[in-house]
N, C-alpha and C positions, 0 to 999 in steps of 0.2 A: 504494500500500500504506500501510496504517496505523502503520509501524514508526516509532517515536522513531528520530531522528537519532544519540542520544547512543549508542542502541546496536547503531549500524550495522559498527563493530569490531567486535563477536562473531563478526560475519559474514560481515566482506569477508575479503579474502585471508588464507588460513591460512597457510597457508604456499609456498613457493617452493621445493617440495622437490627437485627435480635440477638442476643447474644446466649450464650451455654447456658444448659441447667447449671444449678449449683451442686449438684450432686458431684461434682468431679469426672462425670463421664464425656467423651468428649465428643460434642455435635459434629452431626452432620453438616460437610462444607455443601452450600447451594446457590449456584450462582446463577442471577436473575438476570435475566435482558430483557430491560423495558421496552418498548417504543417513545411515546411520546411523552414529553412533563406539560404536555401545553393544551392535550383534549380531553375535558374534562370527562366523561365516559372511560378513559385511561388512566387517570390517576384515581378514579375509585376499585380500577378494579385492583390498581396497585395498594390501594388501603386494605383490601379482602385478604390480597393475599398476605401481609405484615402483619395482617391481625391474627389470621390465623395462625401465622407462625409464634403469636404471643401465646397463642391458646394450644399449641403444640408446645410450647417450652413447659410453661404452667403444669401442663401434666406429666411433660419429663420431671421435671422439679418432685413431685410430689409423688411419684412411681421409680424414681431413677433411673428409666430408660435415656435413651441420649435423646437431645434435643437437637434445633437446627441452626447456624449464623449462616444467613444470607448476605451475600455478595454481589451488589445491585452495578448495574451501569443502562445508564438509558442514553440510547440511541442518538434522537433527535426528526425532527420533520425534516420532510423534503429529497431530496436524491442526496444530498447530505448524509443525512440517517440513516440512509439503506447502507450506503457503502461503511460508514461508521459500524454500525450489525454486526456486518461482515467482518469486519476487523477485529471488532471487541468480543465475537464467539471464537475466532481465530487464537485470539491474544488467552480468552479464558483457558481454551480445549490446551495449548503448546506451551503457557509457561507457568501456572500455579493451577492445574486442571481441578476442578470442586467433586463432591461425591456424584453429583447430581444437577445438571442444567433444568431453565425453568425459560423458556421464550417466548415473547410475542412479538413474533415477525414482523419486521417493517416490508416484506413484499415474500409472495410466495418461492417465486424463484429464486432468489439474490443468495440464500442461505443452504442452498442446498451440499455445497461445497462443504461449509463449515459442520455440516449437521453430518454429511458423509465423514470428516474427520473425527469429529466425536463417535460417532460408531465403531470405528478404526482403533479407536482410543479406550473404546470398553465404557465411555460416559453414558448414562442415559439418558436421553433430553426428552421433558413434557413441552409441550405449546399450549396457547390460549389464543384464543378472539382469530390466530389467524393460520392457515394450515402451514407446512414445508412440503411441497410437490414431488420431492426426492430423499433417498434416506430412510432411516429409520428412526420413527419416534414410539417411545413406551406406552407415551396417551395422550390427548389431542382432547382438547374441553373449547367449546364454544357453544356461543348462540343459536339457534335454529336460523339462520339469516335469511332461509328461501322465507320464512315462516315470515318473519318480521315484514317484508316488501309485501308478500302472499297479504298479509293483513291492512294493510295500507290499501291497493289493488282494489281488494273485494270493498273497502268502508268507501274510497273513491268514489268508485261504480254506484255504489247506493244511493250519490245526491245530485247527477248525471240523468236526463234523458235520454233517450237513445236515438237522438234526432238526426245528428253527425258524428263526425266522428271528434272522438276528447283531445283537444290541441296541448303536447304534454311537452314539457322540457323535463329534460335528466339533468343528475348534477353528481355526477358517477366517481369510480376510483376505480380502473382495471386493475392497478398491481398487487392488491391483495383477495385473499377467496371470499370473504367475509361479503366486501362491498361488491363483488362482480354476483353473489347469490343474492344482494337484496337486490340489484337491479331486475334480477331474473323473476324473480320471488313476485316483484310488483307487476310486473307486466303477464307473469301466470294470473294473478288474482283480477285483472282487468280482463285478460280473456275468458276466464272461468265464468265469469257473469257476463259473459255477451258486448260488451261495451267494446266498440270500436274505437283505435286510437290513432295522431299520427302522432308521430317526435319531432315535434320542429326544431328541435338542439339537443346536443350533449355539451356539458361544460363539465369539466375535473374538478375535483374541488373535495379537503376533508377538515380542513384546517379554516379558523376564522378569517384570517388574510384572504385566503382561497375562495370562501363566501363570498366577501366581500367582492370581490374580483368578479366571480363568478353570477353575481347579482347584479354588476355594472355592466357586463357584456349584456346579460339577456336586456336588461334597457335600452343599450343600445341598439343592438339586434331586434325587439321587437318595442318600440316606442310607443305604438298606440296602445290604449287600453282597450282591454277584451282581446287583444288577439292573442291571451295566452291563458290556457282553463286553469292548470296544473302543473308548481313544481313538484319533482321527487330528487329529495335528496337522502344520499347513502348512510348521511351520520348528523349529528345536533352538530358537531366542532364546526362544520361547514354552515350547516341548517340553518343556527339561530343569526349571524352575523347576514345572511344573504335575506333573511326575514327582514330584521332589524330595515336593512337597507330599502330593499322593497318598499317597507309599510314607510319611511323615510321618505320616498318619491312619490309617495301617493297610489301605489299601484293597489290596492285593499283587494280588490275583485278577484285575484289571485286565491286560487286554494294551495294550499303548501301540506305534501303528508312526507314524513319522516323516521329515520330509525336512532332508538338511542335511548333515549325517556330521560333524557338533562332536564333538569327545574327550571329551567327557564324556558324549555319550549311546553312543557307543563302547563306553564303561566302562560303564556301562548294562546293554548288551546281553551283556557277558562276563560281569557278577555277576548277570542275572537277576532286574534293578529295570526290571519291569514291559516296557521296551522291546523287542519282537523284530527288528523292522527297520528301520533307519534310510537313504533313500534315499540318498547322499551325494552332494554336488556338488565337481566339481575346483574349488573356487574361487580358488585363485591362478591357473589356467591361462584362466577366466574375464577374469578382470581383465589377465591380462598380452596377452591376446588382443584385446579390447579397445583397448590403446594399439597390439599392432601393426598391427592397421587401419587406426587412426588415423593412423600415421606412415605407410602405405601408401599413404592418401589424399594426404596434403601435399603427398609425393614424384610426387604424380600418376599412380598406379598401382590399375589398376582392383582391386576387393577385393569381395566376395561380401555381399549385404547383409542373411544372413541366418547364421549359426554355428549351429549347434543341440548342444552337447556332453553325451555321455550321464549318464546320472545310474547311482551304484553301487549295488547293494543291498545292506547290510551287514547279514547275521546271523549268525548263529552258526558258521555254514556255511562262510562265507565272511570271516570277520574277518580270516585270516591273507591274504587279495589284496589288503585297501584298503589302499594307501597314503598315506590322511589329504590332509586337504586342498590341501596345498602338492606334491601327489607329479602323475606323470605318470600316463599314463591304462595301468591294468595289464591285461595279456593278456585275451584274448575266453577264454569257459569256458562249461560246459555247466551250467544252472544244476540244483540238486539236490531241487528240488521242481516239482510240475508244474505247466505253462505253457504257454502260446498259442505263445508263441516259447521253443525250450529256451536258445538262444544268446543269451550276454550280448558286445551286439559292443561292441568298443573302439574305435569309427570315430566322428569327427565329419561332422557332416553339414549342406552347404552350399548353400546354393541363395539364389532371388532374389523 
Protein backbone atom coordinates (compact mmCIF):
# COMPACT_ATOMS: atom_id res chain seq x y z
CA UNK A 1 0.00 0.00 0.00
CA UNK A 2 0.97 3.56 -0.63
CA UNK A 3 0.33 4.84 2.83
CA UNK A 4 3.03 7.30 4.45
CA UNK A 5 4.45 5.64 7.42
CA UNK A 6 4.10 8.81 9.55
CA UNK A 7 0.52 8.30 9.32
CA UNK A 8 0.01 4.85 10.20
CA UNK A 9 -1.20 6.09 13.84
CA UNK A 10 -4.44 7.28 12.51
CA UNK A 11 -4.94 3.97 11.95
CA UNK A 12 -3.45 1.32 13.82
CA UNK A 13 -5.03 0.47 17.10
CA UNK A 14 -7.98 2.76 18.22
CA UNK A 15 -8.56 1.76 20.91
CA UNK A 16 -8.41 -1.39 23.52
CA UNK A 17 -11.88 -0.90 24.56
CA UNK A 18 -12.99 -3.84 27.04
CA UNK A 19 -10.52 -5.01 28.88
CA UNK A 20 -9.80 -8.83 30.87
CA UNK A 21 -11.68 -10.53 33.45
CA UNK A 22 -10.20 -10.14 36.61
CA UNK A 23 -9.94 -13.48 37.32
CA UNK A 24 -6.21 -13.62 35.83
CA UNK A 25 -7.39 -15.64 32.93
CA UNK A 26 -6.29 -14.38 29.87
CA UNK A 27 -8.82 -12.80 27.19
CA UNK A 28 -9.48 -13.54 24.03
CA UNK A 29 -7.50 -11.14 21.57
CA UNK A 30 -10.55 -9.72 18.98
CA UNK A 31 -9.96 -7.56 16.44
CA UNK A 32 -12.78 -5.24 15.11
CA UNK A 33 -12.90 -3.44 11.78
CA UNK A 34 -15.25 -0.86 11.61
CA UNK A 35 -16.40 0.90 8.70
CA UNK A 36 -17.77 4.13 9.31
CA UNK A 37 -17.58 6.61 12.64
CA UNK A 38 -19.66 9.05 10.68
CA UNK A 39 -23.28 7.00 9.87
CA UNK A 40 -25.19 6.95 12.57
CA UNK A 41 -26.82 3.25 11.94
CA UNK A 42 -22.82 2.34 12.34
CA UNK A 43 -21.96 3.48 15.27
CA UNK A 44 -24.99 1.92 17.15
CA UNK A 45 -24.34 -1.01 15.83
CA UNK A 46 -20.61 -0.44 17.08
CA UNK A 47 -22.32 0.30 20.66
CA UNK A 48 -24.06 -3.43 20.51
CA UNK A 49 -21.38 -4.98 19.96
CA UNK A 50 -18.98 -3.19 23.03
CA UNK A 51 -21.77 -3.64 25.03
CA UNK A 52 -21.90 -6.91 24.71
CA UNK A 53 -18.45 -7.53 25.05
CA UNK A 54 -19.03 -5.73 28.74
CA UNK A 55 -21.74 -8.36 29.28
CA UNK A 56 -19.26 -11.15 28.20
CA UNK A 57 -16.44 -9.99 30.58
CA UNK A 58 -19.08 -9.50 33.59
CA UNK A 59 -19.61 -13.10 33.34
CA UNK A 60 -16.03 -14.04 32.62
CA UNK A 61 -15.44 -12.08 35.95
CA UNK A 62 -17.80 -13.96 37.92
CA UNK A 63 -17.46 -17.64 36.22
CA UNK A 64 -13.61 -17.36 35.55
CA UNK A 65 -13.98 -18.23 32.17
CA UNK A 66 -11.76 -15.92 29.95
CA UNK A 67 -13.08 -13.00 28.73
CA UNK A 68 -12.50 -10.76 25.49
CA UNK A 69 -10.00 -7.09 24.70
CA UNK A 70 -11.13 -5.86 21.55
CA UNK A 71 -8.80 -4.29 19.19
CA UNK A 72 -10.84 -1.69 17.06
CA UNK A 73 -9.62 0.30 13.84
CA UNK A 74 -12.25 1.90 11.67
CA UNK A 75 -11.92 2.35 8.39
CA UNK A 76 -13.38 5.50 7.11
CA UNK A 77 -15.90 6.64 4.01
CA UNK A 78 -15.37 6.83 0.62
CA UNK A 79 -12.61 4.82 -1.68
CA UNK A 80 -10.47 6.15 1.03
CA UNK A 81 -11.84 3.56 3.52
CA UNK A 82 -12.12 0.67 1.40
CA UNK A 83 -8.50 0.71 0.53
CA UNK A 84 -7.73 1.75 4.35
CA UNK A 85 -9.85 -2.09 5.16
CA UNK A 86 -7.73 -3.44 3.06
CA UNK A 87 -4.69 -2.48 4.71
CA UNK A 88 -5.66 -2.56 8.24
CA UNK A 89 -7.05 -6.47 7.86
CA UNK A 90 -3.70 -6.86 6.02
CA UNK A 91 -1.63 -5.15 8.91
CA UNK A 92 -4.10 -7.09 11.72
CA UNK A 93 -3.89 -10.82 9.88
CA UNK A 94 0.62 -10.30 9.38
CA UNK A 95 1.99 -8.42 12.28
CA UNK A 96 0.05 -9.00 15.82
CA UNK A 97 -2.60 -11.51 14.31
CA UNK A 98 -5.98 -11.56 17.24
CA UNK A 99 -7.75 -14.95 18.33
CA UNK A 100 -10.54 -13.92 16.34
CA UNK A 101 -11.52 -11.10 13.49
CA UNK A 102 -14.90 -9.25 13.62
CA UNK A 103 -15.75 -7.08 10.12
CA UNK A 104 -17.85 -4.89 8.59
CA UNK A 105 -16.81 -4.60 5.16
CA UNK A 106 -16.49 -1.36 3.47
CA UNK A 107 -17.31 -3.00 -0.15
CA UNK A 108 -17.85 -6.76 -0.91
CA UNK A 109 -15.05 -7.24 -3.03
CA UNK A 110 -12.00 -5.08 -1.98
CA UNK A 111 -11.43 -7.71 1.05
CA UNK A 112 -11.46 -10.68 -0.33
CA UNK A 113 -7.78 -10.90 -0.41
CA UNK A 114 -7.34 -10.15 3.13
CA UNK A 115 -10.09 -12.58 4.27
CA UNK A 116 -8.21 -15.34 1.88
CA UNK A 117 -5.12 -14.42 4.03
CA UNK A 118 -6.72 -14.87 7.33
CA UNK A 119 -7.95 -18.30 6.34
CA UNK A 120 -4.30 -19.12 5.22
CA UNK A 121 -3.54 -17.92 8.67
CA UNK A 122 -6.00 -20.21 10.77
CA UNK A 123 -7.88 -16.70 11.87
CA UNK A 124 -11.56 -16.93 11.89
CA UNK A 125 -13.30 -13.95 10.66
CA UNK A 126 -17.20 -13.17 11.47
CA UNK A 127 -18.82 -10.11 9.36
CA UNK A 128 -21.94 -8.00 9.88
CA UNK A 129 -24.23 -5.57 7.92
CA UNK A 130 -22.15 -6.57 4.90
CA UNK A 131 -21.00 -9.91 3.14
CA UNK A 132 -17.18 -10.86 1.80
CA UNK A 133 -17.94 -12.42 -1.82
CA UNK A 134 -14.80 -14.77 -1.48
CA UNK A 135 -13.13 -16.74 1.33
CA UNK A 136 -14.14 -18.07 4.06
CA UNK A 137 -16.10 -16.62 6.94
CA UNK A 138 -17.28 -18.61 10.37
CA UNK A 139 -20.65 -16.42 10.22
CA UNK A 140 -22.14 -13.79 8.44
CA UNK A 141 -25.08 -11.71 10.64
CA UNK A 142 -27.16 -9.19 8.83
CA UNK A 143 -30.37 -7.51 8.05
CA UNK A 144 -32.99 -9.10 5.92
CA UNK A 145 -32.11 -6.14 3.24
CA UNK A 146 -34.20 -7.76 0.34
CA UNK A 147 -37.00 -7.56 3.29
CA UNK A 148 -36.38 -3.94 4.35
CA UNK A 149 -36.65 -2.27 0.37
CA UNK A 150 -39.56 -5.43 -0.14
CA UNK A 151 -41.33 -3.31 2.66
CA UNK A 152 -40.92 0.06 1.57
CA UNK A 153 -42.01 -1.33 -2.37
CA UNK A 154 -45.33 -2.86 -1.12
CA UNK A 155 -46.23 0.52 1.67
CA UNK A 156 -45.28 2.78 -1.78
CA UNK A 157 -47.62 0.93 -3.90
CA UNK A 158 -50.40 1.35 -1.28
CA UNK A 159 -50.82 5.24 -1.73
CA UNK A 160 -50.33 5.05 -5.61
CA UNK A 161 -53.08 4.80 -8.21
CA UNK A 162 -52.46 2.75 -10.87
CA UNK A 163 -53.14 5.31 -13.54
CA UNK A 164 -49.38 5.56 -14.84
CA UNK A 165 -46.80 4.53 -14.28
CA UNK A 166 -44.77 5.62 -10.59
CA UNK A 167 -41.97 8.32 -11.72
CA UNK A 168 -39.18 6.97 -9.14
CA UNK A 169 -35.43 8.13 -8.44
CA UNK A 170 -32.89 5.78 -6.69
CA UNK A 171 -30.33 6.81 -4.50
CA UNK A 172 -28.30 3.56 -4.46
CA UNK A 173 -24.64 2.13 -3.23
CA UNK A 174 -23.53 -0.86 -5.65
CA UNK A 175 -20.30 -1.68 -3.70
CA UNK A 176 -21.72 -3.39 -0.94
CA UNK A 177 -24.46 -6.54 -0.73
CA UNK A 178 -26.54 -4.81 1.88
CA UNK A 179 -27.55 -1.73 -0.30
CA UNK A 180 -27.44 -3.60 -3.94
CA UNK A 181 -30.48 -6.08 -1.96
CA UNK A 182 -32.43 -3.13 -0.60
CA UNK A 183 -32.47 -1.79 -4.19
CA UNK A 184 -33.71 -5.04 -5.27
CA UNK A 185 -35.81 -5.72 -2.31
CA UNK A 186 -37.82 -2.34 -3.28
CA UNK A 187 -38.54 -2.65 -6.76
CA UNK A 188 -39.78 -6.64 -5.99
CA UNK A 189 -42.23 -5.15 -3.60
CA UNK A 190 -43.57 -2.48 -6.21
CA UNK A 191 -43.85 -5.25 -8.65
CA UNK A 192 -45.56 -7.76 -6.30
CA UNK A 193 -48.44 -5.20 -6.01
CA UNK A 194 -48.98 -4.53 -9.69
CA UNK A 195 -47.63 -0.95 -9.64
CA UNK A 196 -45.86 0.09 -12.71
CA UNK A 197 -42.74 2.17 -12.56
CA UNK A 198 -40.15 4.13 -14.58
CA UNK A 199 -36.41 5.26 -12.98
CA UNK A 200 -35.81 8.57 -14.07
CA UNK A 201 -32.32 8.42 -12.04
CA UNK A 202 -29.96 6.67 -10.09
CA UNK A 203 -27.78 8.86 -7.96
CA UNK A 204 -24.88 7.08 -5.37
CA UNK A 205 -25.12 8.26 -2.38
CA UNK A 206 -24.74 6.76 1.65
CA UNK A 207 -23.05 9.27 3.48
CA UNK A 208 -24.65 12.99 4.53
CA UNK A 209 -22.28 14.97 2.16
CA UNK A 210 -23.56 12.27 -0.44
CA UNK A 211 -27.39 13.21 0.39
CA UNK A 212 -26.65 16.24 0.03
CA UNK A 213 -25.19 16.17 -3.37
CA UNK A 214 -27.28 13.76 -4.30
CA UNK A 215 -30.53 15.87 -3.54
CA UNK A 216 -28.99 18.93 -5.41
CA UNK A 217 -28.46 16.88 -8.79
CA UNK A 218 -32.17 15.48 -8.64
CA UNK A 219 -33.12 19.50 -8.56
CA UNK A 220 -31.21 20.01 -10.86
CA UNK A 221 -32.18 17.33 -13.09
CA UNK A 222 -35.64 17.53 -12.53
CA UNK A 223 -36.74 21.27 -11.46
CA UNK A 224 -40.32 21.30 -11.98
CA UNK A 225 -42.51 20.06 -9.28
CA UNK A 226 -44.46 16.97 -9.71
CA UNK A 227 -42.20 15.46 -12.07
CA UNK A 228 -40.81 13.21 -9.41
CA UNK A 229 -43.41 10.63 -7.34
CA UNK A 230 -40.76 8.84 -5.32
CA UNK A 231 -37.28 8.82 -3.78
CA UNK A 232 -35.70 5.60 -2.50
CA UNK A 233 -32.89 5.76 -0.60
CA UNK A 234 -30.55 2.75 0.60
CA UNK A 235 -29.72 4.06 4.08
CA UNK A 236 -30.94 7.30 6.61
CA UNK A 237 -26.63 8.48 6.50
CA UNK A 238 -27.65 9.47 2.99
CA UNK A 239 -31.76 9.80 3.42
CA UNK A 240 -32.07 12.28 6.11
CA UNK A 241 -29.42 15.02 4.62
CA UNK A 242 -31.18 14.62 0.97
CA UNK A 243 -34.65 15.08 2.97
CA UNK A 244 -33.59 17.90 4.87
CA UNK A 245 -32.41 19.41 1.42
CA UNK A 246 -35.42 18.78 -0.54
CA UNK A 247 -38.03 19.99 2.13
CA UNK A 248 -35.34 23.10 2.13
CA UNK A 249 -36.26 23.88 -1.76
CA UNK A 250 -39.80 23.50 -1.31
CA UNK A 251 -40.18 20.21 -3.19
CA UNK A 252 -42.95 18.72 -0.20
CA UNK A 253 -44.86 16.74 -2.88
CA UNK A 254 -42.02 14.20 -2.98
CA UNK A 255 -42.64 10.82 -1.15
CA UNK A 256 -39.37 9.65 0.31
CA UNK A 257 -39.23 5.79 1.62
CA UNK A 258 -36.08 4.46 3.28
CA UNK A 259 -33.96 1.97 5.03
CA UNK A 260 -32.30 2.29 8.46
CA UNK A 261 -34.84 3.46 11.40
CA UNK A 262 -32.30 6.70 12.41
CA UNK A 263 -34.50 9.07 14.86
CA UNK A 264 -34.44 11.43 12.83
CA UNK A 265 -36.10 10.03 9.84
CA UNK A 266 -38.40 8.61 12.74
CA UNK A 267 -39.26 12.24 13.36
CA UNK A 268 -39.68 12.52 9.62
CA UNK A 269 -42.31 10.35 9.38
CA UNK A 270 -44.40 11.65 12.40
CA UNK A 271 -44.32 15.42 11.19
CA UNK A 272 -44.85 14.47 7.58
CA UNK A 273 -41.34 15.62 5.94
CA UNK A 274 -41.66 13.89 2.88
CA UNK A 275 -40.64 10.21 4.44
CA UNK A 276 -43.47 7.47 4.70
CA UNK A 277 -41.49 4.45 5.43
CA UNK A 278 -38.48 3.91 6.97
CA UNK A 279 -37.32 0.15 6.94
CA UNK A 280 -35.54 -0.06 10.20
CA UNK A 281 -32.67 -2.23 11.24
CA UNK A 282 -32.01 -3.75 15.12
CA UNK A 283 -28.75 -2.50 14.88
CA UNK A 284 -27.28 -2.94 18.30
CA UNK A 285 -28.69 -6.42 18.22
CA UNK A 286 -26.64 -6.77 14.93
CA UNK A 287 -23.55 -5.86 16.40
CA UNK A 288 -23.88 -7.59 19.74
CA UNK A 289 -24.70 -10.71 17.77
CA UNK A 290 -21.84 -10.48 15.84
CA UNK A 291 -19.40 -10.62 18.87
CA UNK A 292 -21.55 -13.41 20.31
CA UNK A 293 -20.55 -15.64 17.40
CA UNK A 294 -17.51 -14.67 17.66
CA UNK A 295 -16.94 -15.77 21.36
CA UNK A 296 -18.98 -18.94 20.39
CA UNK A 297 -16.40 -19.67 17.95
CA UNK A 298 -13.14 -19.35 20.21
CA UNK A 299 -14.97 -21.25 22.82
CA UNK A 300 -15.04 -23.97 20.00
CA UNK A 301 -18.68 -24.08 19.68
CA UNK A 302 -20.26 -24.65 16.42
CA UNK A 303 -22.41 -21.39 15.50
CA UNK A 304 -24.61 -20.83 12.26
CA UNK A 305 -22.94 -19.15 9.46
CA UNK A 306 -25.42 -17.25 8.29
CA UNK A 307 -28.09 -14.73 10.92
CA UNK A 308 -30.45 -13.04 8.79
CA UNK A 309 -32.56 -10.44 11.34
CA UNK A 310 -35.64 -8.93 10.11
CA UNK A 311 -35.96 -5.43 9.09
CA UNK A 312 -39.19 -3.04 10.74
CA UNK A 313 -41.38 -1.06 8.70
CA UNK A 314 -41.83 2.13 10.38
CA UNK A 315 -44.83 4.22 9.38
CA UNK A 316 -47.28 5.90 10.59
CA UNK A 317 -49.01 2.90 11.34
CA UNK A 318 -46.87 1.50 13.07
CA UNK A 319 -44.50 4.15 14.95
CA UNK A 320 -45.83 3.28 18.22
CA UNK A 321 -44.09 -0.98 17.82
CA UNK A 322 -40.56 0.27 16.93
CA UNK A 323 -38.44 0.20 19.52
CA UNK A 324 -35.50 2.22 17.83
CA UNK A 325 -32.40 0.88 17.38
CA UNK A 326 -30.92 -0.26 20.42
CA UNK A 327 -34.52 -2.20 21.47
CA UNK A 328 -35.38 -5.85 21.03
CA UNK A 329 -37.16 -7.35 18.27
CA UNK A 330 -41.01 -6.21 19.02
CA UNK A 331 -44.01 -8.78 18.72
CA UNK A 332 -45.09 -10.22 15.17
CA UNK A 333 -48.40 -8.10 13.92
CA UNK A 334 -50.65 -8.01 11.04
CA UNK A 335 -49.48 -5.40 8.87
CA UNK A 336 -52.23 -2.67 7.86
CA UNK A 337 -51.81 -2.37 4.24
CA UNK A 338 -51.92 -4.94 1.64
CA UNK A 339 -49.34 -7.58 1.14
CA UNK A 340 -47.92 -10.73 -0.27
CA UNK A 341 -47.27 -11.75 3.40
CA UNK A 342 -49.93 -9.88 5.91
CA UNK A 343 -47.54 -11.14 8.91
CA UNK A 344 -44.67 -9.16 10.13
CA UNK A 345 -42.79 -12.14 11.82
CA UNK A 346 -40.22 -11.38 14.68
CA UNK A 347 -38.04 -14.42 14.05
CA UNK A 348 -34.47 -14.49 13.04
CA UNK A 349 -33.58 -16.69 10.64
CA UNK A 350 -30.45 -19.04 10.58
CA UNK A 351 -29.09 -21.34 8.22
CA UNK A 352 -25.79 -22.24 6.42
Amino acid sequence: MRWHMRRIACWLLLSVSVHASASGSEPWQVGVLYWSDTIASQQVMRRGLEQEAERINQQARATGQRGVRLHTMVAGDGSEGIERQIWQMRMMVDNNPPDIIIVQPTDNAALIEPLQRANLAGIPVVAYDQYISGGVLASYVTSDNHQAGYLGGEYIASLFARQRPLRLVLVEYPLVSSTVERVNGFLDGLQAAGVDYHILQSYQAVQPQEGVQAARDLLRDFPDKGSVDVVFTVNNGAGLSLVETLVAAGRSEIIHATVDGDPGSVDNIRDGNLTRIDSAQFCALMGGTALQHAYRVLQGEAVPRQVIIPAFPVTMETLELYPGWQGSLPPSFTKPWPSTSRQWQNRLREGD
